[in-house]
The first five atom37 places (N, CA, C, CB, O) and aatype in JSON, in Angstrom:
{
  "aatype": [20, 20, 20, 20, 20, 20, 20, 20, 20, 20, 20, 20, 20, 20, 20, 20, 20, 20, 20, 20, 20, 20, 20, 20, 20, 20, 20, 20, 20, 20, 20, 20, 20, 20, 20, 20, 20, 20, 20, 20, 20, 20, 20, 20, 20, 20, 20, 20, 20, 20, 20, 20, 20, 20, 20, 20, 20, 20, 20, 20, 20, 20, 20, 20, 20, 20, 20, 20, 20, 20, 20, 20, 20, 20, 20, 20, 20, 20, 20, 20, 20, 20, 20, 20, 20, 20, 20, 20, 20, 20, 20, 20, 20, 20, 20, 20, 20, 20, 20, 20, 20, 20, 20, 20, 20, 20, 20, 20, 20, 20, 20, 20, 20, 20, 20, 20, 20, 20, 20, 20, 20, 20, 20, 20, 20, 20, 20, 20, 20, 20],
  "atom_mask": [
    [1, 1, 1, 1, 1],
    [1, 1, 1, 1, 1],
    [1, 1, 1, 1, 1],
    [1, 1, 1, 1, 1],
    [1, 1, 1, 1, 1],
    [1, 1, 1, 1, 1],
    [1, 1, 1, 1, 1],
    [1, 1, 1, 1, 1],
    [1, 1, 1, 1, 1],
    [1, 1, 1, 1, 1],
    [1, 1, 1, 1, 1],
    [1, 1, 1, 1, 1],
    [1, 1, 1, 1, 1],
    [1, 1, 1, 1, 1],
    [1, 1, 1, 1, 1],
    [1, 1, 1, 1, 1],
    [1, 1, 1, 1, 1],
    [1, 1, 1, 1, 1],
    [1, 1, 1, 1, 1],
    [1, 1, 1, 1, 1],
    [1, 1, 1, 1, 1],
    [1, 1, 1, 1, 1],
    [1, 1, 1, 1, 1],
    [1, 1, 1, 1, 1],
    [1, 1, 1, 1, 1],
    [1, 1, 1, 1, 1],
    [1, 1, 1, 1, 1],
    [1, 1, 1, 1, 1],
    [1, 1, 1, 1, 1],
    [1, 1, 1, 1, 1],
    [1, 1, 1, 1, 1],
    [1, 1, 1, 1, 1],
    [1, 1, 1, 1, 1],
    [1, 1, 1, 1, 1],
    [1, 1, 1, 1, 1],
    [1, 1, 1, 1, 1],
    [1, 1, 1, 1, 1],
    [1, 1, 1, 1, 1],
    [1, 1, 1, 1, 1],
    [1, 1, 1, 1, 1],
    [1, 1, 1, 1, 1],
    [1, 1, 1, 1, 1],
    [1, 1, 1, 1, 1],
    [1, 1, 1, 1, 1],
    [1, 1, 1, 1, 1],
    [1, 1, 1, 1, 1],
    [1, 1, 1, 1, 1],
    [1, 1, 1, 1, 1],
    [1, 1, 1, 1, 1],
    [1, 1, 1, 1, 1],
    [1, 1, 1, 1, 1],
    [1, 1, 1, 1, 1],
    [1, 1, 1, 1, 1],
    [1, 1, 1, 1, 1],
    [1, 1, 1, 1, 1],
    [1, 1, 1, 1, 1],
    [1, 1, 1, 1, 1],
    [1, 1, 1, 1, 1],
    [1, 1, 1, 1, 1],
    [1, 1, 1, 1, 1],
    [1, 1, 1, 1, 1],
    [1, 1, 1, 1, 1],
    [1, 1, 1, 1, 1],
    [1, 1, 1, 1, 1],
    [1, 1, 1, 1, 1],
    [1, 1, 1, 1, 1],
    [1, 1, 1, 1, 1],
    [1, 1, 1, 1, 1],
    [1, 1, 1, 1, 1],
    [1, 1, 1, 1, 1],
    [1, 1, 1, 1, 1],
    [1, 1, 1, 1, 1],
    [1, 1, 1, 1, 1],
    [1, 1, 1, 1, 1],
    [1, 1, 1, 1, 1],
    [1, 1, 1, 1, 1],
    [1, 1, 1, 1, 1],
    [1, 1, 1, 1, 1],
    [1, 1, 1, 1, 1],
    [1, 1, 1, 1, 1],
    [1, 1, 1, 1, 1],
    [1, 1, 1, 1, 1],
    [1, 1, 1, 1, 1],
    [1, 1, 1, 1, 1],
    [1, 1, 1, 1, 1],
    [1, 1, 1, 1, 1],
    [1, 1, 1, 1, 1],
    [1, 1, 1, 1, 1],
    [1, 1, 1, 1, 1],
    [1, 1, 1, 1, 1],
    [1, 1, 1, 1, 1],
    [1, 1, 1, 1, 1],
    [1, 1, 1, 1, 1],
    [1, 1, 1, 1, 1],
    [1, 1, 1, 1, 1],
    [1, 1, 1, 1, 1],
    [1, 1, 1, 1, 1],
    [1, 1, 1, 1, 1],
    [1, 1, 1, 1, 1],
    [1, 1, 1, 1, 1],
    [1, 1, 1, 1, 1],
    [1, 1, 1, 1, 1],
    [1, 1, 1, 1, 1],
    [1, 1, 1, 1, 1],
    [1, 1, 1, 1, 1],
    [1, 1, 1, 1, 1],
    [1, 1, 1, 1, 1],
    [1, 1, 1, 1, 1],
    [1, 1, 1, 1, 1],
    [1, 1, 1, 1, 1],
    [1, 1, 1, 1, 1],
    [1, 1, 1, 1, 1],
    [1, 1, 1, 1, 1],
    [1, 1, 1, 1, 1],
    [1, 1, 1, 1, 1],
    [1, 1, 1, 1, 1],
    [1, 1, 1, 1, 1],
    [1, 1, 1, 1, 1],
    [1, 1, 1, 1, 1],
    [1, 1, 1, 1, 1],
    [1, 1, 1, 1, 1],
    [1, 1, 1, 1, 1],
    [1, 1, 1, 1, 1],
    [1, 1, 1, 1, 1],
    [1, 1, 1, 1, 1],
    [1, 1, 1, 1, 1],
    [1, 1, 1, 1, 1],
    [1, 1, 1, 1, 1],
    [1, 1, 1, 1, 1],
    [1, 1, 1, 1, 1]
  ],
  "atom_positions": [
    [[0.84, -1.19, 0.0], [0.0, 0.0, 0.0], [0.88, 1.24, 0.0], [-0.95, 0.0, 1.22], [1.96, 1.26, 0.6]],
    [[0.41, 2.27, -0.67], [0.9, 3.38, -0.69], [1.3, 4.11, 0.75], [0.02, 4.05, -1.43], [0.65, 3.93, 1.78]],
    [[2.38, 4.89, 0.68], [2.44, 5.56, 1.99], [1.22, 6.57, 2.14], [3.85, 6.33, 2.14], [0.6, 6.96, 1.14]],
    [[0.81, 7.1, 3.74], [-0.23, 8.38, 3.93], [0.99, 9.42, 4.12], [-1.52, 8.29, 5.46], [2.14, 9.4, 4.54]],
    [[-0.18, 10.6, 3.42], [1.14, 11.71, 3.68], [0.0, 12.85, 3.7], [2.66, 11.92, 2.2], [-0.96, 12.91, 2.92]],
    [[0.35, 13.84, 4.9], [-0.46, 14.92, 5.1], [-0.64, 16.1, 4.11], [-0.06, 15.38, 6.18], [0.46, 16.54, 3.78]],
    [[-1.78, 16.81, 3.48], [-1.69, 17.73, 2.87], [-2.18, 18.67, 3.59], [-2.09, 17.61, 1.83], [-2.64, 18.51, 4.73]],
    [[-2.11, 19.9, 2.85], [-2.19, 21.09, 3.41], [-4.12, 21.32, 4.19], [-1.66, 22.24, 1.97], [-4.68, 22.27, 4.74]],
    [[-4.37, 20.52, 3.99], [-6.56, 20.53, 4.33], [-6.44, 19.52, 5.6], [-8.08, 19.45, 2.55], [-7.43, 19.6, 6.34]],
    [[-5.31, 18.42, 6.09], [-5.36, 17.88, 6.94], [-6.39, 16.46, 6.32], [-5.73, 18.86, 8.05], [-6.76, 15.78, 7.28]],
    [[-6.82, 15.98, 5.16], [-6.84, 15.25, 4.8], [-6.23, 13.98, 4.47], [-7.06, 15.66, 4.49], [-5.31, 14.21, 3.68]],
    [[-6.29, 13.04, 4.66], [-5.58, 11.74, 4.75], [-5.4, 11.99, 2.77], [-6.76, 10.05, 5.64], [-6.26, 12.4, 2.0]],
    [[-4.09, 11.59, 2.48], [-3.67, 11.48, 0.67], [-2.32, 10.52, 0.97], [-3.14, 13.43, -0.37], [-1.28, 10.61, 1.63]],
    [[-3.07, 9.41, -0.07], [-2.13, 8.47, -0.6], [-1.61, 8.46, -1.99], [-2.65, 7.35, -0.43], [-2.2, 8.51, -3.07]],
    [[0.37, 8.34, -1.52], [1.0, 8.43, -3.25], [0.27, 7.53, -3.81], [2.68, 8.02, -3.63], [0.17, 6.42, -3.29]],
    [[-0.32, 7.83, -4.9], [-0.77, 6.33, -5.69], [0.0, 6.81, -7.29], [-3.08, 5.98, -5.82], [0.21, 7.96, -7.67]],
    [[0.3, 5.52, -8.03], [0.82, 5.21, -8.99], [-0.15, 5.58, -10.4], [1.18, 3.87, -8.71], [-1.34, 5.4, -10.67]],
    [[0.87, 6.13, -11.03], [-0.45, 6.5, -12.28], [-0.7, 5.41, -13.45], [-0.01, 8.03, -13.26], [-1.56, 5.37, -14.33]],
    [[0.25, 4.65, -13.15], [0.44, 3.48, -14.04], [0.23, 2.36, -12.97], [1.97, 3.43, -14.86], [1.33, 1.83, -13.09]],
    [[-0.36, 1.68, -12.08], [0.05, 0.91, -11.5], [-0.04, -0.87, -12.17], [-0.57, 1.31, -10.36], [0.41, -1.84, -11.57]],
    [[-0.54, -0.89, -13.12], [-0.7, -1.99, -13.3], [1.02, -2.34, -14.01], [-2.14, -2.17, -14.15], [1.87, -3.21, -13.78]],
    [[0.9, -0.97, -15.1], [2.58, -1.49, -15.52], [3.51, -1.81, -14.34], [3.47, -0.22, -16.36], [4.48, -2.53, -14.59]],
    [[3.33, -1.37, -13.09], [4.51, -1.45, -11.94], [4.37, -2.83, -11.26], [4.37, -0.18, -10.69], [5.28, -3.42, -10.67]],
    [[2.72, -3.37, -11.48], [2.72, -4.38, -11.13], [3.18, -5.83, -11.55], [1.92, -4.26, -10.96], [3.42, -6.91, -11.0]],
    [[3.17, -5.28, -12.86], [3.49, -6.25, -13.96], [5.14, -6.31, -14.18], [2.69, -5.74, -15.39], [5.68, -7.39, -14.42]],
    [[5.99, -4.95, -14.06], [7.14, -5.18, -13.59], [7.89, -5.55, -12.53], [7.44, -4.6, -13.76], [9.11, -5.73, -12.61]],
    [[7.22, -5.69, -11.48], [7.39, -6.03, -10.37], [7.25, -7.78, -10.23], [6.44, -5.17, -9.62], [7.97, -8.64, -9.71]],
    [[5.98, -7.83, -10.97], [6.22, -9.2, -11.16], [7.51, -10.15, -12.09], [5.03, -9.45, -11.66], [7.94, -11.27, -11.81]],
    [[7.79, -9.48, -12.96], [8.41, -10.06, -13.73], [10.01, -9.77, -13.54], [7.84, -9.76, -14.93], [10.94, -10.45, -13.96]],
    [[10.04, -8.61, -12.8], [11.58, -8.61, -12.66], [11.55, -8.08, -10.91], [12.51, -7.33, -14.02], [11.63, -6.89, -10.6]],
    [[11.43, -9.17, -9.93], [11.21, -8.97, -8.7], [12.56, -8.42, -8.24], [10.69, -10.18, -8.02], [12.48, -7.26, -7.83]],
    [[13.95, -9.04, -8.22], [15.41, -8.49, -7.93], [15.4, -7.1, -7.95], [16.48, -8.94, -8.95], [15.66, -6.24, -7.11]],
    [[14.91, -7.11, -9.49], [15.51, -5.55, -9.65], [14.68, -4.4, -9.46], [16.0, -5.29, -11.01], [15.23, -3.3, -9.56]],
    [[13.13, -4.46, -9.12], [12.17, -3.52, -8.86], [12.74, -3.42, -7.44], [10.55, -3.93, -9.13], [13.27, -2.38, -7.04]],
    [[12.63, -4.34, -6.79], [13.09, -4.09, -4.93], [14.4, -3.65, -4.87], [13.13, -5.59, -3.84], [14.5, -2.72, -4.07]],
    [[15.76, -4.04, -5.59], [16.43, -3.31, -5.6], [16.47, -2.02, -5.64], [16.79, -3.61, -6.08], [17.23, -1.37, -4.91]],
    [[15.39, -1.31, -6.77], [15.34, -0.07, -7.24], [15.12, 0.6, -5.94], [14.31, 0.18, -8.35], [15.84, 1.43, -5.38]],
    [[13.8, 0.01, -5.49], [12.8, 0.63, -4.02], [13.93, 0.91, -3.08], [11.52, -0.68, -3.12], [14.07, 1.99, -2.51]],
    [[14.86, -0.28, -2.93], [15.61, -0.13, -1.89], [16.8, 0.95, -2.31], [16.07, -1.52, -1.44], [17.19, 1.48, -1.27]],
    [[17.24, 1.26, -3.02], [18.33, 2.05, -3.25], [17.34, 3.5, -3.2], [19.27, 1.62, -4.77], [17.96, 4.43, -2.68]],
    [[16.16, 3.79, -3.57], [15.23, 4.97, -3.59], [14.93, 5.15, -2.57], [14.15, 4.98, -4.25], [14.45, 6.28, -2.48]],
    [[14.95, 4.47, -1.37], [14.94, 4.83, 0.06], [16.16, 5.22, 0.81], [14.43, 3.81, 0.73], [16.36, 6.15, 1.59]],
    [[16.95, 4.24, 0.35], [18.15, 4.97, 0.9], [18.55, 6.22, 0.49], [19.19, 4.29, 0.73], [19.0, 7.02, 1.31]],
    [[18.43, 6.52, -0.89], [18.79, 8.12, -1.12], [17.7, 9.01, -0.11], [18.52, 8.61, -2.99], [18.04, 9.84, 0.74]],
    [[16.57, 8.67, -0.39], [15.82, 9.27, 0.74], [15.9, 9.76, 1.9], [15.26, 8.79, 0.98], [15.53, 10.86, 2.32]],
    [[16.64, 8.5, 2.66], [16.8, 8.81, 4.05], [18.44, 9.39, 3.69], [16.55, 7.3, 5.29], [18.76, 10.12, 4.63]],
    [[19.15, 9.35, 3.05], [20.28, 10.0, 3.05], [19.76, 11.5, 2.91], [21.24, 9.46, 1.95], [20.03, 12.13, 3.93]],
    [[18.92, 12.47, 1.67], [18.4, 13.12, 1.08], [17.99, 14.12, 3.23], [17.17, 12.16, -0.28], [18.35, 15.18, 3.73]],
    [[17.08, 12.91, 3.76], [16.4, 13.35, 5.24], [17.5, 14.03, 5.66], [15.9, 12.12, 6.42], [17.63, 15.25, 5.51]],
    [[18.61, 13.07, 6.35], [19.94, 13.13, 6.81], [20.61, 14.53, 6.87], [20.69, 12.27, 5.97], [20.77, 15.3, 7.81]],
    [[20.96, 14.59, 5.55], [21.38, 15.83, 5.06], [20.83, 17.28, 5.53], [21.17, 15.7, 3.77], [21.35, 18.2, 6.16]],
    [[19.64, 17.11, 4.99], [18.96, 18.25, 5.05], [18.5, 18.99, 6.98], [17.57, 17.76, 4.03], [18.12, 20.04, 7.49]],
    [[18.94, 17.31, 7.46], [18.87, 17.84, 8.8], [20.25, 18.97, 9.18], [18.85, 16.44, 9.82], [20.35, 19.87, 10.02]],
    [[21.16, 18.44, 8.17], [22.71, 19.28, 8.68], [21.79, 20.31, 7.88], [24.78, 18.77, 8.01], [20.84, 20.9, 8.39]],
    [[22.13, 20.41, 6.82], [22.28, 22.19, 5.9], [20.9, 22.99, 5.65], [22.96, 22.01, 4.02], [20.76, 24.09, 5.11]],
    [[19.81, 22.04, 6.22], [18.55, 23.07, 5.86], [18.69, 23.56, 4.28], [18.61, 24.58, 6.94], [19.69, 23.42, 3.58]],
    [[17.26, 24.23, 3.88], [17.07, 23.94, 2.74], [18.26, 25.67, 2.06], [15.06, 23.71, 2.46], [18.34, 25.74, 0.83]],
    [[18.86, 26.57, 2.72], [19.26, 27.58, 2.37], [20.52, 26.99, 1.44], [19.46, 28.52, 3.54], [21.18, 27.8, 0.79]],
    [[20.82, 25.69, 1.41], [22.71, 25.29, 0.88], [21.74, 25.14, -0.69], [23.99, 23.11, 1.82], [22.52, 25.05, -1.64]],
    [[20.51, 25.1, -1.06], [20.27, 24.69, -2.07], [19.59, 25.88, -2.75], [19.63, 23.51, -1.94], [19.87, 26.15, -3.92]],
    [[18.35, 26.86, -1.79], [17.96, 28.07, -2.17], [18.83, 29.2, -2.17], [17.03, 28.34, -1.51], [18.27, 30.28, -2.35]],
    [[20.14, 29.21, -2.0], [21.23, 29.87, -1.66], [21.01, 31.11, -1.39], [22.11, 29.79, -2.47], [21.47, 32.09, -1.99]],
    [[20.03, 31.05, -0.12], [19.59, 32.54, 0.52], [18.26, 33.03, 0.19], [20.52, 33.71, 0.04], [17.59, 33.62, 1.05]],
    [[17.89, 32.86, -0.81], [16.69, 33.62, -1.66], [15.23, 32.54, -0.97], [17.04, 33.43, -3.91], [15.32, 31.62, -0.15]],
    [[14.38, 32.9, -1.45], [13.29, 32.28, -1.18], [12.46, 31.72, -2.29], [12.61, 33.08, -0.47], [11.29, 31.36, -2.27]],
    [[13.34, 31.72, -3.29], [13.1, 30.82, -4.24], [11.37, 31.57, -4.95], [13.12, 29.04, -3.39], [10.36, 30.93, -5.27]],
    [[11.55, 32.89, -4.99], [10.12, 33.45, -5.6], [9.8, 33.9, -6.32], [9.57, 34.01, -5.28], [8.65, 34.15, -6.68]],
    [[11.37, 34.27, -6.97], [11.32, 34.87, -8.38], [12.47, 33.67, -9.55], [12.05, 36.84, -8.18], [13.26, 32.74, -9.38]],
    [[11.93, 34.42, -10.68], [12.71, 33.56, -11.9], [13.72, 33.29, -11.59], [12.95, 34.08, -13.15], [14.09, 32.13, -11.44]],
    [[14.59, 34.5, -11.38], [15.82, 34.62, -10.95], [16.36, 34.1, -9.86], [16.03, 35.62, -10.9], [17.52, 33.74, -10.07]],
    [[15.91, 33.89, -8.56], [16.26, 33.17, -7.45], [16.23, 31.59, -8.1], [15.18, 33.5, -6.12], [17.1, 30.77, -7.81]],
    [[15.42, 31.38, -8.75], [15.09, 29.24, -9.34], [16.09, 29.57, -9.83], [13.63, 28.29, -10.6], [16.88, 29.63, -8.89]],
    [[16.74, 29.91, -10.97], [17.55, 30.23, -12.09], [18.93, 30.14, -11.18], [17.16, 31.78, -12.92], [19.52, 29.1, -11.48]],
    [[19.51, 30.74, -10.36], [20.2, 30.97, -9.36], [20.73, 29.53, -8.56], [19.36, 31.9, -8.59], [21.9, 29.16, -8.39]],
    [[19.33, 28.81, -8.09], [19.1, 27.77, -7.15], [19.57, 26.46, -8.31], [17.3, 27.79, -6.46], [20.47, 25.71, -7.94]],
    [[18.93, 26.24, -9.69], [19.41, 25.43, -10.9], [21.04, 25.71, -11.25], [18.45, 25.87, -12.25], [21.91, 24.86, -11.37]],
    [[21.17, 27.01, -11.35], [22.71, 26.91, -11.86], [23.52, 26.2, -10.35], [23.46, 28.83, -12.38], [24.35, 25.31, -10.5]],
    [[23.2, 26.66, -9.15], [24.29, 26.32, -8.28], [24.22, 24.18, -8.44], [23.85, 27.22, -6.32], [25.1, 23.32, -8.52]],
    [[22.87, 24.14, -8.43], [22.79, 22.35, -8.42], [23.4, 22.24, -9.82], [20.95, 21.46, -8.32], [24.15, 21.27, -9.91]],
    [[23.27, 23.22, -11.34], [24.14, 22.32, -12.54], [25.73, 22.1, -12.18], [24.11, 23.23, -14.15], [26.41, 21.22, -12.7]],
    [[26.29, 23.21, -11.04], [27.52, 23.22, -10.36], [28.05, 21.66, -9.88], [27.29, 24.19, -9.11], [28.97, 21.01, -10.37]],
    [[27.24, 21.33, -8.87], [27.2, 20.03, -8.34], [27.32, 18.54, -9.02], [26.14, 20.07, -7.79], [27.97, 17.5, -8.89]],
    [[26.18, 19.16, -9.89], [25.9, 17.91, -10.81], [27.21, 17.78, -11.76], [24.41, 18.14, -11.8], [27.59, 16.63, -11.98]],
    [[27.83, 18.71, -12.24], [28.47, 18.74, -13.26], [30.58, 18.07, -12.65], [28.07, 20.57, -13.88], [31.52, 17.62, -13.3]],
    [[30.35, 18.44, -11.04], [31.57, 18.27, -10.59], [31.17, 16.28, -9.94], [32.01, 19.82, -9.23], [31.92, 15.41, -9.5]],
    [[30.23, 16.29, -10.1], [29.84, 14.16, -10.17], [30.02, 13.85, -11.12], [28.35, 13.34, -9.98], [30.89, 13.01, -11.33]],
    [[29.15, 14.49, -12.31], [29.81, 13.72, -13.43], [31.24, 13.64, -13.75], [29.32, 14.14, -14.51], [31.79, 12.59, -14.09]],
    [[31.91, 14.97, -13.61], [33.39, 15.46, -13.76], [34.42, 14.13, -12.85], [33.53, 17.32, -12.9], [35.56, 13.78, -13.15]],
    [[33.6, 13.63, -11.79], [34.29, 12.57, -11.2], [33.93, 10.88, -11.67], [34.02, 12.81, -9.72], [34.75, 9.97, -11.8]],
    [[33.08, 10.85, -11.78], [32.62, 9.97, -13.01], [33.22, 9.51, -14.26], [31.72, 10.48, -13.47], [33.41, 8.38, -14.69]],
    [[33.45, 10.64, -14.74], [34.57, 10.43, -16.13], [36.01, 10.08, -15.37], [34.81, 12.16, -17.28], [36.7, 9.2, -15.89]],
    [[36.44, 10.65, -14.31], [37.63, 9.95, -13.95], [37.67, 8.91, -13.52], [38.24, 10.4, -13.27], [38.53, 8.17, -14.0]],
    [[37.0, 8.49, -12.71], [36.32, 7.0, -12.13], [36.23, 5.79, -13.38], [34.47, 7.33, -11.52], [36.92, 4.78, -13.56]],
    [[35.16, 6.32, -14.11], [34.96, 5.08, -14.73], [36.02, 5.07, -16.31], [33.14, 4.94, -14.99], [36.74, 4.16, -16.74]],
    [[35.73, 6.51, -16.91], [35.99, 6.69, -18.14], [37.32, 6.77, -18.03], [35.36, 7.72, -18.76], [37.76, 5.78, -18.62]],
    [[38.41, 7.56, -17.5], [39.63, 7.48, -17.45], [40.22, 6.37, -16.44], [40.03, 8.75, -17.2], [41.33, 5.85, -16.58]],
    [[39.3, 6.11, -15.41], [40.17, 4.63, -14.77], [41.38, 5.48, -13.51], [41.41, 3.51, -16.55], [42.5, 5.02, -13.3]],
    [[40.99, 6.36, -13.02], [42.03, 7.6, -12.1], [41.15, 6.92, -10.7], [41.73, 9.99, -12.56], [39.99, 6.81, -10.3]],
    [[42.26, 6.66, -10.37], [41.83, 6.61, -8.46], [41.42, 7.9, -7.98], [43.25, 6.23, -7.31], [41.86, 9.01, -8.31]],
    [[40.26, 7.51, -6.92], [39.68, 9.23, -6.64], [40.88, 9.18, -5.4], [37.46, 9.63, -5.96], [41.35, 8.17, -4.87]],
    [[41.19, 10.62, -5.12], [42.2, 10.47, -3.94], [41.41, 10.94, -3.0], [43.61, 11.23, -3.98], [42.26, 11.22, -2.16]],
    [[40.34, 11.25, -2.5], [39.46, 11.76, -1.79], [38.7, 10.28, -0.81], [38.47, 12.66, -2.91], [38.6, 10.01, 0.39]],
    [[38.36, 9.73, -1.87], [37.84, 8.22, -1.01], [36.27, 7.94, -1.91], [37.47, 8.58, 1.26], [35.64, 6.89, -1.76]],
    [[35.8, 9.05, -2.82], [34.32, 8.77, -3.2], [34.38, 7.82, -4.05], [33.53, 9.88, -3.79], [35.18, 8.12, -4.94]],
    [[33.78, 6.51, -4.26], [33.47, 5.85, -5.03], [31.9, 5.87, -6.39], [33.61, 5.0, -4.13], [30.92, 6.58, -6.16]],
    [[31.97, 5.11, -7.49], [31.13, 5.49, -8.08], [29.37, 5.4, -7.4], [31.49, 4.82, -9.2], [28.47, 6.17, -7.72]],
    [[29.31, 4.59, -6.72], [27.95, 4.36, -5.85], [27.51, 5.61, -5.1], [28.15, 3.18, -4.71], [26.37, 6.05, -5.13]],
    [[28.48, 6.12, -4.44], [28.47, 7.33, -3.88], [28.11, 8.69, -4.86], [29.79, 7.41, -3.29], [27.31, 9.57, -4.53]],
    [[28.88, 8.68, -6.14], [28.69, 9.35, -7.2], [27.45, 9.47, -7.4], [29.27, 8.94, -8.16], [26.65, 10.32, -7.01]],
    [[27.29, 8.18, -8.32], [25.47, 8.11, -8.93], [24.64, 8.15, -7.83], [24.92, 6.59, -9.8], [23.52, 8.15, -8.33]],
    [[24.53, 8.18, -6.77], [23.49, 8.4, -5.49], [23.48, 10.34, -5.23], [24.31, 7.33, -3.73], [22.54, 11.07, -4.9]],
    [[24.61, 10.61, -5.48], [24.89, 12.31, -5.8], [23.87, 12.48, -6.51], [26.28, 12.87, -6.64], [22.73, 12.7, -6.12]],
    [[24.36, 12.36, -7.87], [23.15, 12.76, -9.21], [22.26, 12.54, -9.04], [23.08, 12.3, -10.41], [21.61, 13.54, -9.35]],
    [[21.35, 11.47, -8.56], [20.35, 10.86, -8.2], [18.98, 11.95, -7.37], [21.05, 9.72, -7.3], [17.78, 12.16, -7.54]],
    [[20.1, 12.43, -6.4], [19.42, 12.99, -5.23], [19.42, 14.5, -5.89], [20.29, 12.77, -3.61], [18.41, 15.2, -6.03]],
    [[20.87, 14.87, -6.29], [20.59, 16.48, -6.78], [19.4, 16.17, -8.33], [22.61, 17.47, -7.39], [18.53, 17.03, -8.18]],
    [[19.18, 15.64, -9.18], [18.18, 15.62, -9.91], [16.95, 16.05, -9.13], [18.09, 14.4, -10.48], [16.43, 17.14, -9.34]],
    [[16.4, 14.98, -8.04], [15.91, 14.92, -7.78], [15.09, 16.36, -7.21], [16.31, 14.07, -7.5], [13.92, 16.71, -7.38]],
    [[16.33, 17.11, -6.38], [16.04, 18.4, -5.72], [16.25, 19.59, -6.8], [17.04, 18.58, -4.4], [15.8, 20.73, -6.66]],
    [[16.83, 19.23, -7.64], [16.64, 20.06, -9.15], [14.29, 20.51, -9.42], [17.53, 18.24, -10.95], [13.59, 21.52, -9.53]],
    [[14.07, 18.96, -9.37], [12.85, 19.11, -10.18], [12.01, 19.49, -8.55], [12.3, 17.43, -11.33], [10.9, 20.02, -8.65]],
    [[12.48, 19.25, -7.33], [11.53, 20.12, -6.0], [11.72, 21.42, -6.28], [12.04, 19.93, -4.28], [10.68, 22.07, -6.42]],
    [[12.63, 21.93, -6.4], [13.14, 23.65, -7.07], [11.76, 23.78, -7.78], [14.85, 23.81, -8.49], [10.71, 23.96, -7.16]],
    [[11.86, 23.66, -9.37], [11.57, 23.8, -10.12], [9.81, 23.69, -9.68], [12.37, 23.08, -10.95], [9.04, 24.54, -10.12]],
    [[9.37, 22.73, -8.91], [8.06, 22.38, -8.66], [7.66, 23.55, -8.16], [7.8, 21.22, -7.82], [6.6, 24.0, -8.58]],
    [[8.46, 24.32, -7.12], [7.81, 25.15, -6.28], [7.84, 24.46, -4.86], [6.4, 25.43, -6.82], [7.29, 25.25, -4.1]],
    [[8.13, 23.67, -4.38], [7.75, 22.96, -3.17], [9.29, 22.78, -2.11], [7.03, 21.34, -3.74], [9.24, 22.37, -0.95]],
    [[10.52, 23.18, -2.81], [11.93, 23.75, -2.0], [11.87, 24.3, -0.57], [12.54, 24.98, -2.79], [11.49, 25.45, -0.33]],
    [[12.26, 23.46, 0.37], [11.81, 24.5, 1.71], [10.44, 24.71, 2.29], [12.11, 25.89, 1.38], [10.23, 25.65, 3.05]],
    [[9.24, 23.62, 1.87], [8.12, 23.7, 1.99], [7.59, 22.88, 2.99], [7.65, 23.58, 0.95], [6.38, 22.87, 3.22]]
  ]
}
């Protein structure tokens, strides 16, 4: 069953799936790797929680309140920053084959991208800091 999650009316709302039968049907057929997925999508999650308990949402709205064009615009370029210095380690990792001297491995990497995508499209929603 879907998780409950409070909305703004104090109404009980469940995520539900807009496709669910396709999820069911993939789920059936490729059980490993759907639960895998779930499970690695929670862990960014609770990593995603984690985090945000250290830096609050200002390391991502970088001060602004995210209300004009220009503040999103602002809030996107600093995450294309991020995103672009994972991939940048990525290509050394996988594509050039360079030991990171830092200690990040690629799992660590793609769980990066993963999560800043992710807070890319909360930006963009309107819902950043909400």
């Amino acid at each position: 069953m879907a998780r409950k999650v409070q909305n703004s009316s104090d109404e009980d709302v469940f995520i539900k799936f807009d496709n669910p039968e396709i999820v069911e049907q993939m789920e059936k057929k490729y059980p490993q790797m759907t639960d895998e997925f779930k499970r690695i999508m929670f862990t960014q999650y609770e990593l995603f929680c984690l985090k945000q308990s250290n830096y609050g949402p200002d390391n991502i709205s970088v001060g602004t309140q995210l209300r004009t064009t220009d503040d999103i615009r602002i809030s996107l370029t600093g995450l294309w920053f991020r995103l672009n210095d994972k991939v940048q380690r990525l290509k050394n990792l996988v594509v050039l084959n360079k030991k990171d001297n830092v200690g990040e491995n690629t799992e660590d990497t793609f769980m990066d991208l993963s999560v800043y995508g992710i807070i890319a499209q909360i930006v963009q929603n309107g819902k950043w800091g909400k």
